[in-house]
C-alpha positions, 0 to 999 in steps of 0.5 A: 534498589539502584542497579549494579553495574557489571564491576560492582557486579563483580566485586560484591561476587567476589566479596560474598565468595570470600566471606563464605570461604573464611566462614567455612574455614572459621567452622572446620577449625572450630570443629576439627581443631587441626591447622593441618587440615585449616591449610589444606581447606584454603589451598582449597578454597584458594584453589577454587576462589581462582577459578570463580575468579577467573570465570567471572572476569571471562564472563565479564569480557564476554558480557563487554563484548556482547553488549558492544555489539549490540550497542553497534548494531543498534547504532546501525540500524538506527542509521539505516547504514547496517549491510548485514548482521554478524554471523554467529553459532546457534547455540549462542544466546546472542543468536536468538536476539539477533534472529529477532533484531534482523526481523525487528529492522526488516520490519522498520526498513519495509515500514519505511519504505512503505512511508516513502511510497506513500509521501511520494503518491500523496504528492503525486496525488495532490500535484494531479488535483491541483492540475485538474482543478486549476481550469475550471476554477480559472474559468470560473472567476473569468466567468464571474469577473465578467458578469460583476464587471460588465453589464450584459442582457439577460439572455447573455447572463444565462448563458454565463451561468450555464457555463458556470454550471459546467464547470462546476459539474466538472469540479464535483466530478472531479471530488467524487472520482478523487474520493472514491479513488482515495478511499479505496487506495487508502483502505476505508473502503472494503469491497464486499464480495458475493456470488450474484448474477454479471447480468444484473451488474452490467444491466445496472452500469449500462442505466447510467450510459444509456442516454449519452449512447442515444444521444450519439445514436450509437448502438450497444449489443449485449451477450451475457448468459442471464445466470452466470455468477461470480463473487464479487461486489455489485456497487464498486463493480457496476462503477468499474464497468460503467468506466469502462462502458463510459470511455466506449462511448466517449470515444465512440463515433456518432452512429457507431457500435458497442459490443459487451460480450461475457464469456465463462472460462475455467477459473475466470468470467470474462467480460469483453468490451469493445468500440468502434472508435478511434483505438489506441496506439500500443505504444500507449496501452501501457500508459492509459491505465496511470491516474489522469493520463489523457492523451493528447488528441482526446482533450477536446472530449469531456473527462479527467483521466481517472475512469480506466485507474479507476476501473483497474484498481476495482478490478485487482482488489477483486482478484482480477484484472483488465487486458486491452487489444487495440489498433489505431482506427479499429476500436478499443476491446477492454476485457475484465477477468473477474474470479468466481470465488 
């Protein structure tokens, strides 16, 4: 059956009223047989079919006038230019569908704006890997035009391969921070968390630092109560310390020192840090935590900038978070607060 518009609507209401009234008028005189009776019968119905008419015409009106509304605010929000919804009584049905209307553009305004975020870091994200890759891949076809154009001893050779070791030891270092990084900003990557020993964490990211601190000379003193435990994911926050401990000696001088003190607190494992180094200006603590920021006099020391944003971003999915004290000239202190449940 094709539906009825509100004014068909209306008239076949009205035909259906009048076809009853003049049957039932038809029976009493059948029954009655009295013409006195009839006339009272349809100033009755009369009477009544005024009213049913009148009421239908004010529920159509009502009807026009909530479906324009509706139809307005619609338009509107598919704008996105709608400032505030319309005030209305409780016991109107319209109020319970503009309760859910506004949740409805609440919902598609922070979808939204959620979308606009995102397109934004992606091609924040995508404008950081093409800065990055640009060097080593540029040093890379220096190195092999060099080595197809011009002939050289194999001595020379070697060493122009080793240089393209480097660079490419560089690009994989970029790929894998960036798709570690992506996985977990983009969710694929769940952290797990279980009430293990920080001792066998920070045993585990110091194995991957040894050897660069040797090499450097640089001592590394550890206070860490063996059974103290928190709940966290062993994996990802071995990676988050090993950033962490990474800059230390990165940033470290030769023959310096490196600190790792755990403390346990009320709600908090506090995991501290620090270097003798170069430090870091306040002005710049702020800043060292974003995604590729290097500053300017450290660029003569291998990394990309992604280790402390890294780090953060391990910690904070875990509940906690990183605090850094430094001066210029006194080293660096990193302490990283981790929750114990």
């Amino acid at each position: 059956m094709k539906p009825f518009s509100v004014n068909q609507s209306c008239i076949a209401a009205s035909g259906v009223v009048i076809l009853f009234s003049v049957v039932f008028l038809a029976v009493v005189y059948r029954i009655t047989g009295s013409m006195a009776l009839v006339c009272g019968s349809i100033g009755y119905v009369g009477s009544v079919f005024l009213v049913l008419i009148g009421l239908i015409v004010w529920l159509r009106r009502q009807l026009v006038v909530f479906s324009d509304m509706f139809c307005r605010i619609l338009d509107q929000m598919l704008d996105g230019e709608i400032e505030e919804f319309p005030a209305v009584k409780k016991d109107q049905l319209f109020d319970k569908i503009c309760y859910r209307l506004m949740r409805l553009y609440e919902v598609l305004s922070e979808s939204r704006i959620r979308i606009a975020r995102e397109r934004k870091e992606l091609q924040e994200l995508i404008s950081d890997i093409s800065h990055q890759v640009k060097t080593p891949i540029a040093n890379l076809k220096i190195v092999n035009a060099t080595l197809l154009e011009q002939p050289m001893e194999r001595e020379r050779q070697q060493e122009f391969l080793t240089a393209c070791g480097t660079q490419i030891d560089k690009l994989d270092f970029l790929m894998q921070a960036m798709i570690k990084t992506s996985r977990l900003e983009a969710g694929v990557i769940s952290l797990k968390k279980q009430m293990q020993t920080l001792y066998e964490t920070l045993a585990e990211a110091l194995g991957e630092i040894f050897l660069n601190a040797e090499k450097k000379g640089i001592q590394i003193c550890v206070n860490c109560p063996e059974q103290l435990k928190t709940a966290h994911d062993r994996k990802w926050t071995k990676e988050a310390f090993f950033n962490l401990l990474d800059n230390a000696v990165k940033y470290t001088p030769d023959n310096g020192k490196i600190w790792i003190d755990v403390e346990s607190w009320e709600m908090y494992a506090k995991v501290t840090i620090k270097d003798n180094g170069k430090g870091i200006a306040k002005e710049k603590q702020g800043t060292i935590f974003q995604r590729f920021y290097r500053e300017e006099e450290v660029h003569e020391i291998e990394g990309i900038g992604i280790g402390l944003y890294l780090a953060r971003e391990i910690i904070t999915m875990q509940g906690g978070y990183i605090m850094v004290v430094s001066e210029v000239g006194e080293g660096a202190a990193f302490s990283v607060f981790l929750p114990y449940l």
